[in-house]
N, C-alpha and C positions, 0 to 999 in steps of 0.2 A: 504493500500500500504506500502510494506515496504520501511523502510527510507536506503539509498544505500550510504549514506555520507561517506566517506574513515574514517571520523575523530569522536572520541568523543566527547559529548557535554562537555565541558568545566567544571571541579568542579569550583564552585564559593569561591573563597578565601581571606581571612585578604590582606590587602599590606606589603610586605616582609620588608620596613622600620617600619610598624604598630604595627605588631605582634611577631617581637623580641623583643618587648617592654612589651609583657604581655603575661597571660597564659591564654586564652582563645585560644577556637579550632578554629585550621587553617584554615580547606574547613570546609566552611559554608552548602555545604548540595544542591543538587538538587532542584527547584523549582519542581510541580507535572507536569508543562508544557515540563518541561525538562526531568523528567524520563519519560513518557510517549514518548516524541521524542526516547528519545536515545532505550528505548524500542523496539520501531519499526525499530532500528538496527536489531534485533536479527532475522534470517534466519528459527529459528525451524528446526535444523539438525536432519534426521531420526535415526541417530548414537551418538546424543548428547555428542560429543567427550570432551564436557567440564564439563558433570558431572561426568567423567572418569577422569578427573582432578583437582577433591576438593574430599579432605579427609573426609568428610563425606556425601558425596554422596547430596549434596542438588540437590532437581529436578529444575533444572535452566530454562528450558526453560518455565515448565511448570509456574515458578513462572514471569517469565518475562512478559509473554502473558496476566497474569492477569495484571501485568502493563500498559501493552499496551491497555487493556481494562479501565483502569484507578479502577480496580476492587481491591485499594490496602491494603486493611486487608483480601481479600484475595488470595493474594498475599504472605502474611506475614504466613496467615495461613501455606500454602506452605512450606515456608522455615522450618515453626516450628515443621515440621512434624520429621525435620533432624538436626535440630539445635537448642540448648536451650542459645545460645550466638549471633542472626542475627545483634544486633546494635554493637556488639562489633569484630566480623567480620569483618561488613562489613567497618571499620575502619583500621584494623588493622594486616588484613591478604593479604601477599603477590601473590594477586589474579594475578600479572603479570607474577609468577612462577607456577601458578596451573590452574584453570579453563581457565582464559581469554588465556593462552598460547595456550590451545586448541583451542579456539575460529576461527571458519573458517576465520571471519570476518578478521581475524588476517592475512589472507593470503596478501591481495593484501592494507590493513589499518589499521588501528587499530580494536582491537577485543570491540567485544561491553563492555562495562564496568558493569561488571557483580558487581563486590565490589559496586558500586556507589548504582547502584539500590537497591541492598541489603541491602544498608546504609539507604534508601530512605525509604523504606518500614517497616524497623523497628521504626523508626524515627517517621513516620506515625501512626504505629499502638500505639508505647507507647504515641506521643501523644493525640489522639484521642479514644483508648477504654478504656473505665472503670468497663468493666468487669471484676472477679475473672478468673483465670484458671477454671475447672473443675476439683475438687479434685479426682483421680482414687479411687477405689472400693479395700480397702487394703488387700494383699492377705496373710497376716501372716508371714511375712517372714524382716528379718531385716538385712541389710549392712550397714559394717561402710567406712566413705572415710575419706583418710587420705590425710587433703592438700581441701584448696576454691579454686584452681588456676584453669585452663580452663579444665585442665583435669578430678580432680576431680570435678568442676563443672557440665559437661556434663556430667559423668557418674552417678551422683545422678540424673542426671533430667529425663536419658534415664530410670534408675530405678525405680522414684515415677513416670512416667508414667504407669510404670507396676501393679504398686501397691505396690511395696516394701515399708517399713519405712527405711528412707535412714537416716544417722545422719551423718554430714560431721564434723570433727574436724581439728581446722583452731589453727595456732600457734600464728598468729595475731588477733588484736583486729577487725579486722575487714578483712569479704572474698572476696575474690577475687583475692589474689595470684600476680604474676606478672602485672595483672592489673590493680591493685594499688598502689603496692608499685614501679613498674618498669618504668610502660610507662607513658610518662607524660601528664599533665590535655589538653595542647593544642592539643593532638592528640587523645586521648579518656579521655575523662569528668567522673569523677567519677559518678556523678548521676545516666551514661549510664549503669556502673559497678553496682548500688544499684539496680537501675530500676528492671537489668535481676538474681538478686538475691533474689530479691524481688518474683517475678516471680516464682521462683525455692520453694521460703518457702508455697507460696498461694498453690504449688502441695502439700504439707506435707513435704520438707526437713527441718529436724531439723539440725540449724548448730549452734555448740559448740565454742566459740572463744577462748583465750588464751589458748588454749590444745596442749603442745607439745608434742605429739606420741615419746616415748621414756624418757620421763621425765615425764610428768602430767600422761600417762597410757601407757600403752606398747602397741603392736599391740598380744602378745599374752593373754594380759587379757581380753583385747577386746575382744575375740574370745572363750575364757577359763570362763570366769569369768561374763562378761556383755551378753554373748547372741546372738551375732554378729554371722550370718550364714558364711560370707564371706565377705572380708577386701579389699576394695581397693587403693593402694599406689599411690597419685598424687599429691608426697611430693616437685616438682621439682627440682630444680637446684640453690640454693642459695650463696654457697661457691665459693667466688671470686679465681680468680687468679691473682697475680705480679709475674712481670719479675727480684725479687731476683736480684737486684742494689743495690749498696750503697746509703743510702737516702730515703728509703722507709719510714722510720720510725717516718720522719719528717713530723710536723704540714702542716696541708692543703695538706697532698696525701690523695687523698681517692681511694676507692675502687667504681665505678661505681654502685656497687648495693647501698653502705651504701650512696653514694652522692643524688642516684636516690631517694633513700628510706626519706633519712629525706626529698627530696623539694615535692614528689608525698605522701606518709601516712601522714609525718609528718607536712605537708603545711609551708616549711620553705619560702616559697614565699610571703608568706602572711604578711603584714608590724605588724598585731598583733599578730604575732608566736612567741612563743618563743623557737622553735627548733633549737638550734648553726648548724652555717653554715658558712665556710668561703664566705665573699663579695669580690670577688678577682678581679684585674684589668686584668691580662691574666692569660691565663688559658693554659693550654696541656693536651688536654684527648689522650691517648696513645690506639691507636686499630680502627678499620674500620668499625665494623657492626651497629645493628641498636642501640648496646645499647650504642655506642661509638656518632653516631648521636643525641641522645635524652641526653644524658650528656652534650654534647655540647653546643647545642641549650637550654639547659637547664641553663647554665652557662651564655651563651648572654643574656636572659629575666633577668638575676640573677642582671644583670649590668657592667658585663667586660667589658673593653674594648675591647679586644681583645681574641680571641677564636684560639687553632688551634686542630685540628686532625693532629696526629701524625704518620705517617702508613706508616711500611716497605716495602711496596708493591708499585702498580703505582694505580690510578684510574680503570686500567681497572677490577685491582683486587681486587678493594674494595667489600667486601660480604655484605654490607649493600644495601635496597631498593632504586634502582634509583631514587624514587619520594621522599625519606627522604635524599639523596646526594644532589638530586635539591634544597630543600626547606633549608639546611642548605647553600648550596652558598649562595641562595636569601638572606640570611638573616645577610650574610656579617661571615659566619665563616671562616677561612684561613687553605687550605690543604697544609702538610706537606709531599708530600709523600717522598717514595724511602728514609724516614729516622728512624733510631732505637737509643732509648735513653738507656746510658751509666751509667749514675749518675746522681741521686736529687744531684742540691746542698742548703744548708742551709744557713742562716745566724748566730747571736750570740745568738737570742733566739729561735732558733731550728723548723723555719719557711721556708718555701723552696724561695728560692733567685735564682734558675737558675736551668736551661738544657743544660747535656750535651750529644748531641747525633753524630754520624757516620753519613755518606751517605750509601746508599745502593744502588747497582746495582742487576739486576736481572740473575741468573744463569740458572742450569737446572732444568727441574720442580722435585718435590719432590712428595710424594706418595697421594695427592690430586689431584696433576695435576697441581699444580700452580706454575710457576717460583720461583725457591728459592729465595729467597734475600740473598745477600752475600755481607761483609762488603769493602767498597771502604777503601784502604789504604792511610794514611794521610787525611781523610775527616772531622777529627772531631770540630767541632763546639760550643757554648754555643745558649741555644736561651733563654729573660730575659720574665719568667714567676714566678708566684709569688703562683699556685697551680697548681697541677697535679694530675689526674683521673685517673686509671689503668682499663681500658676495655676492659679485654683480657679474655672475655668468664668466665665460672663457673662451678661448678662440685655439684653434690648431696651430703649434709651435711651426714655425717658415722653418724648421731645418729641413724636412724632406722635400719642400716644393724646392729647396732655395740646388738643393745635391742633387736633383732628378731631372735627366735632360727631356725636354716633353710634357713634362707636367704639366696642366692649365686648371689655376685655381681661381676664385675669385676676388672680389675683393675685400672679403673678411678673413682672407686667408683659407679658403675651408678651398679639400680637392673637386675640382666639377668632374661630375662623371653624366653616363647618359641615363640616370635616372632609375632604370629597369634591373639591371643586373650589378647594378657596381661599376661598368667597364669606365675608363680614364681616359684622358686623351692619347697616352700612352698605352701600343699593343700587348697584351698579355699583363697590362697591369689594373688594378681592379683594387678598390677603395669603397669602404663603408663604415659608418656609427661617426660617430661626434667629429671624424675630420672630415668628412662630405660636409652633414648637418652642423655643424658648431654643437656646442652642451645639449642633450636630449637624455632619453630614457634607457636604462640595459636595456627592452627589451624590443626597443627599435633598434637599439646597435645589433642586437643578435637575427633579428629580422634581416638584417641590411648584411649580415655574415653568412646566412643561411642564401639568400639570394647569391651571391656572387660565389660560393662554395658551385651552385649548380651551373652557376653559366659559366666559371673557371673548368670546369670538369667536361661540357659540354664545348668551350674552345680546346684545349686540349687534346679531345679526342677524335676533333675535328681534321687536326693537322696532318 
């Protein structure tokens, strides 16, 4: 009988005074009682409108039903047919903008919690098999990826399924790309990140670490020189932006990647780290989205007092995930909206001592669609904060376009391809996730990996 409840079964989660205190994960994770309940939410639509809405097509219903039989590796199997990232997913991907939006369920309640289950199911399988992959039948043929992060991730996996020798070259000491050095341990656990890389090596990916594409080897030696049939670019989006104020310059701004990067690679959380970090009493991470959330919330576990988000905009226009806005009120961070800073200010030794920002009112909307902000006159204020984030989104580091002859990028720096497949202006080279798009979602990058895995596979075997 299907279960007809209007509502989700509830993620089980840390207490919001508990868990701004430490970096362990938030939602604890479905009991099997419970993914099998919310399971028997799901309708089995003959039009499956919600795998019409996950970028790489996992078969949802199909994998759901195995839950509901309680049948849950294979279940997982399921998913893996479409995804070589389900525990990190099903974490971390904005399923209430893509699948679940579909979801019938969604009509008259909540749509069944397709992320949850997912989360459920990986969760499951990693801890309970301990069997190897089955290594495919290699068919001669070799591609290199440039970039561990979700996109090159998936499309090495979609690859050494095929039988390619896949070699991915990572610029860090360790792969995984934005999800490790970005998102933080209380919302995806590193482990989760090894686990599915793990995974990815048991098929044959060999992955190369300290290798910066463009300094350590070029993308045309690779191609010219080492043997590489065809090259795929999933270098993302690393190159911060500030908003060019006076003050920037001063001790304790950081830049949200470099803030996220030393507390998430470099374990500056950790009481035996020895990675420098400022311990600062309030804070202002400047921007809305989710990397603006996770800097935030990151700075509360860190020990501030006080946290604010800083954003021109109103609430309604916040572009970060409603369930990371929630878990950041729970957890006592203070919104700023409708305001824009002016100038760091510093003290004598060159440590930021205050904020000064405007009020904002909302105008006519601008070429997104969203109310302009426009500065309220005599509004401006200080507010006494002693560090300041800059989380206003990122652009593709110019070293690969700047080392690759052929390249055509645009003018945000991100690589132009033709859309469909990944393909670049350059033959046999193929780019996807945050360096096409500039900052976006894993599970568009993996979308956009999983695409150019089959049109690389299909030029290849063309030739």
């Amino acid at each position: 009988m299907p279960n007809m409840s209007l509502e989700k079964n509830k993620m089980p989660e840390q207490a919001p005074d508990v868990r701004n205190k430490n970096f362990q994960e938030v939602a604890l994770g479905y009991t099997e009682e419970q993914a099998v309940d919310e399971a028997q939410r799901c309708l089995h639509c003959k039009k499956m409108p919600c795998v019409q809405g996950c970028p790489v097509n996992i078969k949802i219903p199909e994998f759901i039903a195995k839950v509901a039989e309680k049948d849950f590796e294979g279940a997982y199997q399921v998913i893996n047919q479409d995804s070589s990232l389900p525990a990190v997913c099903g974490r971390v991907c904005p399923q209430e903008s893509q699948c679940e939006k579909y979801c019938v369920r969604g009509v008259k309640g909540e749509p069944v919690g397709i992320g949850r289950l997912e989360r459920f199911v990986a969760d499951y399988h990693n801890a309970h098999c301990t069997e190897a992959p089955v290594k495919p039948e290699p068919n001669g043929h070799k591609v290199a990826i440039v970039g561990a992060g979700p996109a090159g991730l998936t499309c090495a996996g979609d690859l050494a399924k095929m039988g390619y020798a896949v070699t991915i070259f990572e610029a860090l000491h360790l792969a995984g790309g934005v999800l490790v050095y970005g998102i933080p341990e209380f919302r995806l656990p590193k482990t989760i990140v090894q686990k599915e890389v793990d995974t990815l090596k048991a098929l044959g990916v060999k992955v190369e670490t300290n290798m910066v594409v463009g300094r350590s080897i070029s993308i045309d030696e690779l191609m010219e020189e080492e043997g590489f049939e065809a090259v795929f670019i999933g270098s993302g989006a690393g190159l911060p932006s500030f908003m060019n104020i006076p003050g920037e310059n001063l001790k304790a701004v950081y830049s949200a990647n470099e803030f996220l990067t030393r507390v998430n690679l470099m374990k500056a959380y950790r009481e035996d780290s020895d990675t420098p970090i400022a311990h600062s009493k309030r804070v202002a991470v400047i921007g809305g989205g989710n990397v603006a959330m996770d800097a935030a919330r990151s700075a509360k576990r860190l020990g501030a007092e006080e946290v604010y988000i800083v954003y021109r905009r109103s609430d309604a226009e916040l572009p970060a995930r409603r369930e990371e806005i929630e878990h950041a009120k729970e957890e006592g961070i203070i919104f700023k909206f409708l305001t824009s800073p002016t100038e760091i200010l510093g003290d004598e030794n060159g440590f930021v001592s205050g904020l000064t920002c405007v009020e904002m009112e909302l105008g006519e909307p601008d070429a997104s669609g969203r109310r302009r902000p426009v500065k309220k006159e005599g509004s401006e204020f200080q507010m006494d904060v002693d560090c300041v984030i800059m989380a206003l989104g990122t652009s593709p580091n110019p070293l690969i376009r700047n080392t690759t002859k052929g390249l055509e990028t645009n003018r945000h720096g991100c690589i132009v391809t033709n859309g469909d497949d990944g393909l670049t202006s350059r033959e046999g080279v193929y780019a996807g996730g945050d360096a096409v798009t500039g900052a976006a979602t894993v599970i568009l990058a993996m979308g956009a990996g999983k695409s150019a895995a089959a049109a690389i596979d299909k030029y290849i075997q063309s030739k």
